[in-house]
LUMLO-582670 format. One record per atom (N, C-alpha, C, O): atom name; residue number from 0; x, y, z. Coordinates in Angstrom, 2 decimals, padded with zeros to 5 digits. Layout:
BEGIN
{"CA",NUM,{X,Y,Z}}
...
END
This chain:
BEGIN
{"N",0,{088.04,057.70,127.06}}
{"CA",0,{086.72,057.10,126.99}}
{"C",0,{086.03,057.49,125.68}}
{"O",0,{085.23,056.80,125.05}}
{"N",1,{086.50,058.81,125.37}}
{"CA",1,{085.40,059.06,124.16}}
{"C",1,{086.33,058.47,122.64}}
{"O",1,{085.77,058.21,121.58}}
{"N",2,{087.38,058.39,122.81}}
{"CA",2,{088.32,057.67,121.84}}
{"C",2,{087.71,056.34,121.99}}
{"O",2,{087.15,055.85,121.02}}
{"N",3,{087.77,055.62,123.24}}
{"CA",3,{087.16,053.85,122.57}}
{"C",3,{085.85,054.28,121.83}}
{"O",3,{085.77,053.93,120.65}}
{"N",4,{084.85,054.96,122.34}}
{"CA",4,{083.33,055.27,122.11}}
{"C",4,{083.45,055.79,120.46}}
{"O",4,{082.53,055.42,119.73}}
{"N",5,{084.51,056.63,119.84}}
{"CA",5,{084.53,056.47,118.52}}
{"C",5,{085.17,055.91,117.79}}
{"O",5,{085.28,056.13,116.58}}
{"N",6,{085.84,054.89,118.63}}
{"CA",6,{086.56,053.95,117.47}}
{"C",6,{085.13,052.80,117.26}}
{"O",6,{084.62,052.34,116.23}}
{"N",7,{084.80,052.61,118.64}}
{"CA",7,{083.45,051.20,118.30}}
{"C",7,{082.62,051.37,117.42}}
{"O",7,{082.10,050.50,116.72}}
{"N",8,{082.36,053.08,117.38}}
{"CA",8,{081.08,053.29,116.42}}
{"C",8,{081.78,053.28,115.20}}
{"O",8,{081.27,052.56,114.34}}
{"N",9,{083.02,054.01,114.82}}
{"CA",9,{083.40,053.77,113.68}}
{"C",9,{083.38,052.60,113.05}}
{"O",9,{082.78,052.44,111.98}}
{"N",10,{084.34,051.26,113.95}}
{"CA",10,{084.71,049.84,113.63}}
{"C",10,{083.43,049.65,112.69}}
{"O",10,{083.41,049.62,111.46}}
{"N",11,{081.98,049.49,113.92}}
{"CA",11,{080.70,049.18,113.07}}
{"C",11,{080.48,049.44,111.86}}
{"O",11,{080.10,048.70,110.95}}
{"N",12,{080.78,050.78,111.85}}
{"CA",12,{080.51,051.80,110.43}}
{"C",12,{081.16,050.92,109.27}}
{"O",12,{080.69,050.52,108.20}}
{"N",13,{082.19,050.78,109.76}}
{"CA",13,{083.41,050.45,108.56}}
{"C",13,{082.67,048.95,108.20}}
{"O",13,{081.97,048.81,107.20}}
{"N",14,{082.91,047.95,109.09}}
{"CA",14,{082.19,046.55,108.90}}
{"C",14,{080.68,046.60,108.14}}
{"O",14,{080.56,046.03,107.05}}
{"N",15,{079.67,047.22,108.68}}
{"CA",15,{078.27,047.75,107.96}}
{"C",15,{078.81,047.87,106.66}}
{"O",15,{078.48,046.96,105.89}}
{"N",16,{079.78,049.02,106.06}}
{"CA",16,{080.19,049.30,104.71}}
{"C",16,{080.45,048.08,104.74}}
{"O",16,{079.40,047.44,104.78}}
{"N",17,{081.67,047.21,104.73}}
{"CA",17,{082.18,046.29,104.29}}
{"C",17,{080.95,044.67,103.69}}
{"O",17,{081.15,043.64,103.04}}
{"N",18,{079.81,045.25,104.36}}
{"CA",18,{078.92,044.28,104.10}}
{"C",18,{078.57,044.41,102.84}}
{"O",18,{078.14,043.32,102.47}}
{"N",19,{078.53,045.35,101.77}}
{"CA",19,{078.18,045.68,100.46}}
{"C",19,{078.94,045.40,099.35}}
{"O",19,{078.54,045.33,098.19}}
{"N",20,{080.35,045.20,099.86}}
{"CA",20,{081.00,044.93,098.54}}
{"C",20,{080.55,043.62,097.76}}
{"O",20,{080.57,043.68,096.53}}
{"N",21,{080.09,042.25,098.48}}
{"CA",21,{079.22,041.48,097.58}}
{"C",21,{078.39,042.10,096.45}}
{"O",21,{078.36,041.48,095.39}}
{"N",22,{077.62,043.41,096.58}}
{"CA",22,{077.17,044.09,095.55}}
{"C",22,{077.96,044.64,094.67}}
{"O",22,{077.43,045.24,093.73}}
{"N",23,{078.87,044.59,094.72}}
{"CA",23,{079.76,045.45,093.92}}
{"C",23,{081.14,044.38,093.25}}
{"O",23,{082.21,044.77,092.78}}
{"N",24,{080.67,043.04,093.40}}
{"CA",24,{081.18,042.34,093.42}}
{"C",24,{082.65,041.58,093.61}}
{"O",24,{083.09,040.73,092.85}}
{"N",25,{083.33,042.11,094.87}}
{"CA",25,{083.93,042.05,095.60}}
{"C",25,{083.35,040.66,096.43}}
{"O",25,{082.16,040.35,096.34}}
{"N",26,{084.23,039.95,097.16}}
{"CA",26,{083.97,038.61,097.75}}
{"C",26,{082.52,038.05,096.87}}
{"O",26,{081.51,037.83,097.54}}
{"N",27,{082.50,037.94,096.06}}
{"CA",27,{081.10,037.64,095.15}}
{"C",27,{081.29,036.19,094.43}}
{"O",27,{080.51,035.87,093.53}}
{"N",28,{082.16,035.48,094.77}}
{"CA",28,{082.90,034.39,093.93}}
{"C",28,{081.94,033.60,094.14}}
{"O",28,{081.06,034.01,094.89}}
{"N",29,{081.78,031.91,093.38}}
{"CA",29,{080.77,031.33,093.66}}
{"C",29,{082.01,029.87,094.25}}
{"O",29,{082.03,028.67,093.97}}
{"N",30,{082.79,030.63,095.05}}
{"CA",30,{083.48,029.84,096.08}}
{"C",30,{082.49,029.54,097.50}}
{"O",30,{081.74,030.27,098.14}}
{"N",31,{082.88,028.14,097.64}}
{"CA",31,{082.07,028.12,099.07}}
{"C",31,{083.16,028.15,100.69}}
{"O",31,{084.25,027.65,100.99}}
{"N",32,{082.45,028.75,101.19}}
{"CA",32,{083.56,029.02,102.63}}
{"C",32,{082.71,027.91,104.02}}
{"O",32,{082.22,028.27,105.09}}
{"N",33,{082.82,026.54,103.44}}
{"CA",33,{081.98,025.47,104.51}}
{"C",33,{081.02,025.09,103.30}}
{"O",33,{081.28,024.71,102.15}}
{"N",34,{079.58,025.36,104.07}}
{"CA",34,{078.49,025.05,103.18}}
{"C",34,{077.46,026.06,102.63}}
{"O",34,{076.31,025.86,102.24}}
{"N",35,{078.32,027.41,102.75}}
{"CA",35,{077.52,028.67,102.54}}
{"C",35,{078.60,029.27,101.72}}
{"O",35,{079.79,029.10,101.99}}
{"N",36,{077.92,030.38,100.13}}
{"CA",36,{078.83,030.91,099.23}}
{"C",36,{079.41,032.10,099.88}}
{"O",36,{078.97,032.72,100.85}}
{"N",37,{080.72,032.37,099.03}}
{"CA",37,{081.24,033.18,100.00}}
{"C",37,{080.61,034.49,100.33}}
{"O",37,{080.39,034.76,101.51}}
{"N",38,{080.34,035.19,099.54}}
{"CA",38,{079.26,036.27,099.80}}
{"C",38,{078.43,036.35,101.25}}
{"O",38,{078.36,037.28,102.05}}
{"N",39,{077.83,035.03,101.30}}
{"CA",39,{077.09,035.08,102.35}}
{"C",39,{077.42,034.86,103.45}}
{"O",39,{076.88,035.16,104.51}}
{"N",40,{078.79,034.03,103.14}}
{"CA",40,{079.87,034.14,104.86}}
{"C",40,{080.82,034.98,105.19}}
{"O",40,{081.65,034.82,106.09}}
{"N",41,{080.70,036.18,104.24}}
{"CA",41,{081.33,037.26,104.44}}
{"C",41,{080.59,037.89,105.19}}
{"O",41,{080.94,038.16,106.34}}
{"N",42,{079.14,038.33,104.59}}
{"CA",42,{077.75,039.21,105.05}}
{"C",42,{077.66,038.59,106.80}}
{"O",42,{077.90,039.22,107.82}}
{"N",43,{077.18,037.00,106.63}}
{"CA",43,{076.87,036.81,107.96}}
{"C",43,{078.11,037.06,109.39}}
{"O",43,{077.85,037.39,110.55}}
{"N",44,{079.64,036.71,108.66}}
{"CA",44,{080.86,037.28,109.41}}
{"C",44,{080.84,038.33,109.83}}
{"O",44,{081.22,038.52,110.99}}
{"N",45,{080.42,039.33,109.08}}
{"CA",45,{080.50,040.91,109.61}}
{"C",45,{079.52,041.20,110.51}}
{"O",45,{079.72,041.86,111.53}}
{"N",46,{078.28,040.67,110.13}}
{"CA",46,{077.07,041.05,110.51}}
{"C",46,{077.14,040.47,112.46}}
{"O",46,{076.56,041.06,113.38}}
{"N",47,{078.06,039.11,112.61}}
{"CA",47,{078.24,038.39,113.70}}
{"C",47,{079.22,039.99,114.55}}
{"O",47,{078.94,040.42,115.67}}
{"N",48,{080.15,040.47,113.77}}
{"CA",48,{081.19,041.08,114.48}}
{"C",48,{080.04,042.56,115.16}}
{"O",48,{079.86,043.01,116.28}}
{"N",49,{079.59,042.85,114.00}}
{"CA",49,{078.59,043.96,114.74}}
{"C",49,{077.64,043.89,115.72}}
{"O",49,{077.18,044.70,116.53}}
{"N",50,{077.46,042.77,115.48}}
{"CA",50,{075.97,042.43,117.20}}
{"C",50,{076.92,042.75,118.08}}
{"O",50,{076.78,043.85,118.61}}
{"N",51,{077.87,042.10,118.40}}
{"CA",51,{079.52,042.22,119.11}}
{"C",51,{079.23,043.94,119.43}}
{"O",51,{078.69,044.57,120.33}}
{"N",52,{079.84,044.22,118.32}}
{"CA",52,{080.18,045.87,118.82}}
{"C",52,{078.96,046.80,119.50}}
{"O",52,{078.94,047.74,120.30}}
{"N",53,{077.90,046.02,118.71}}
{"CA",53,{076.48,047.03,119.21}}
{"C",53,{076.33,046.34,120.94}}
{"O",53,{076.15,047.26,121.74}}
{"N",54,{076.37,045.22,121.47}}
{"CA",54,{076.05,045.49,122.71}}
{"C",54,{077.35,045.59,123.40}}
{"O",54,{077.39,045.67,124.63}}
{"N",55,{078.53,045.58,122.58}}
{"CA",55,{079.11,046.48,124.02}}
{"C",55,{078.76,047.88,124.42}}
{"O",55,{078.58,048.35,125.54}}
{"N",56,{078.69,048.58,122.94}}
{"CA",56,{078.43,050.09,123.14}}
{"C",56,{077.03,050.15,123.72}}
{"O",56,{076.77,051.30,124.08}}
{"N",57,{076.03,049.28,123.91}}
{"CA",57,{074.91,049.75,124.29}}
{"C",57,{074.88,049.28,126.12}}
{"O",57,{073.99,049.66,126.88}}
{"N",58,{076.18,048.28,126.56}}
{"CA",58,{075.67,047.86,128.07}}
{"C",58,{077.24,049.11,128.25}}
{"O",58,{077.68,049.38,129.37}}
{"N",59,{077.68,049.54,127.31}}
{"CA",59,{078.84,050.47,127.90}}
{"C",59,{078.58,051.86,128.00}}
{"O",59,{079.22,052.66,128.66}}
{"N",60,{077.49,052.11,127.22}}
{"CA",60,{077.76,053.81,126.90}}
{"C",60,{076.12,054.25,127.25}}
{"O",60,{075.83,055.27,127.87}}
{"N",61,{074.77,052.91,126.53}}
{"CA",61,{073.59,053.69,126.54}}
{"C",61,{073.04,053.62,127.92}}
{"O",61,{072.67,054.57,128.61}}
{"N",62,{073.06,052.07,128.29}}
{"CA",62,{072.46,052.00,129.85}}
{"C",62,{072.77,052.45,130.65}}
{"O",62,{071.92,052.85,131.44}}
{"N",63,{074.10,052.66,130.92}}
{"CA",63,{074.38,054.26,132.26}}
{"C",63,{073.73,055.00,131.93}}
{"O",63,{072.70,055.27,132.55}}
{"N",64,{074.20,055.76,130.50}}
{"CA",64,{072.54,056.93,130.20}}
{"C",64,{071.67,057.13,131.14}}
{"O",64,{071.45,057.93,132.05}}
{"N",65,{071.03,055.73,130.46}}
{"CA",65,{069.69,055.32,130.41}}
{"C",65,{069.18,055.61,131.79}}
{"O",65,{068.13,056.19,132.08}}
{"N",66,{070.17,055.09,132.63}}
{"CA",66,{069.84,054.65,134.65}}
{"C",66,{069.83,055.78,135.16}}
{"O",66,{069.10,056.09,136.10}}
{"N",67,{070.47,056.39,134.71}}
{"CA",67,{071.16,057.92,135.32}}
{"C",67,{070.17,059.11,134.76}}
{"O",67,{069.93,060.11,135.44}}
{"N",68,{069.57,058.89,133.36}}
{"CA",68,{068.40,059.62,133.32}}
{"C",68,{066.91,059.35,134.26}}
{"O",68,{066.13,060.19,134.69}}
{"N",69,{066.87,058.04,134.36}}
{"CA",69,{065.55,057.76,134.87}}
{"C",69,{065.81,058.02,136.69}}
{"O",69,{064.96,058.39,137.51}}
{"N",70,{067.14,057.72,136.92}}
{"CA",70,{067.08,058.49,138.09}}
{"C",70,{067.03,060.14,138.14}}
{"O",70,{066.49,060.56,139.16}}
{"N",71,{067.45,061.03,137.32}}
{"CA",71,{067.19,061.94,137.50}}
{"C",71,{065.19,062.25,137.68}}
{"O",71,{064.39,062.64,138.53}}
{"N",72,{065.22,061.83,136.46}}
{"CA",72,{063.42,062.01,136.22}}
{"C",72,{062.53,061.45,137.53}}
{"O",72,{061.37,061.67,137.89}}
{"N",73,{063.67,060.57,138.08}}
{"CA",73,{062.81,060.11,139.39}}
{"C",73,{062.86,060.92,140.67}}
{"O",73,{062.06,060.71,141.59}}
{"N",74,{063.98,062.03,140.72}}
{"CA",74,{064.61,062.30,141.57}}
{"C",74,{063.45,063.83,141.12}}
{"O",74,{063.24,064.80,141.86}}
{"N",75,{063.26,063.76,140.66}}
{"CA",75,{062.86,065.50,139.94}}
{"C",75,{060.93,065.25,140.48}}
{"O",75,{060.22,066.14,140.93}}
{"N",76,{060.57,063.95,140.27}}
{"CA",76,{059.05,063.94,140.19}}
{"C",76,{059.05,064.01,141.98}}
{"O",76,{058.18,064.72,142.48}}
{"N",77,{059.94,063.34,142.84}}
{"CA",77,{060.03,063.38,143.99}}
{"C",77,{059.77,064.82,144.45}}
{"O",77,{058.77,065.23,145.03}}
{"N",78,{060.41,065.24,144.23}}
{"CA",78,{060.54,067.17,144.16}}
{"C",78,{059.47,067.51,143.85}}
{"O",78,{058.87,068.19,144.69}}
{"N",79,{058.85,067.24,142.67}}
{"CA",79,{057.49,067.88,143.07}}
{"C",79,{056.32,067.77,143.51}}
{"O",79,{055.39,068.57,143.61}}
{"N",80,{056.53,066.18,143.89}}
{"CA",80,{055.50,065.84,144.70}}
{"C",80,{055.63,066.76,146.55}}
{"O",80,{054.70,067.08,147.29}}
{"N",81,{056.62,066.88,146.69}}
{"CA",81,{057.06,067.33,147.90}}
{"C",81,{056.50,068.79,148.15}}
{"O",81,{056.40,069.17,149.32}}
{"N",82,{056.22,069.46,147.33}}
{"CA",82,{055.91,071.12,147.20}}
{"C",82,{054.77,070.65,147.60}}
{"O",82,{053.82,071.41,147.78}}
END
């Protein structure tokens, strides 16, 4: 589990980087890929793959968290209402 959990965050990482080489002029050609230059259908390609990765890791890893904290905090205020 914690191996998928750092490969996803990595993948992102790596793709995020990969969004810059247009600056560095890498995929920078004034080729068009459809009706957008390539640069920018590289940027928007990656940028598509990361929404991807960000809500799996966030309905996979944060919202259990998330549920499991607010039940605790719920479970705890119960308790002291009870004293």
């Amino acid at each position: 589990m914690r191996k998928l959990h750092a490969l996803l965050i990595g993948l992102f990482f790596v793709c995020y980087a990969l969004t810059f080489l247009p600056n560095f002029g890498i995929f920078n050609n004034l080729a068009f890929v459809g009706f957008l230059p390539q640069s920018l259908a590289w940027v928007l390609l990656l940028n598509a793959i990361n929404t991807v990765i960000i809500f799996i890791v966030y309905f996979k890893f944060f919202k259990p968290f998330s549920e499991r904290a607010s039940k605790e905090f719920e479970d705890l205020e119960e308790g002291e209402g009870a004293k």
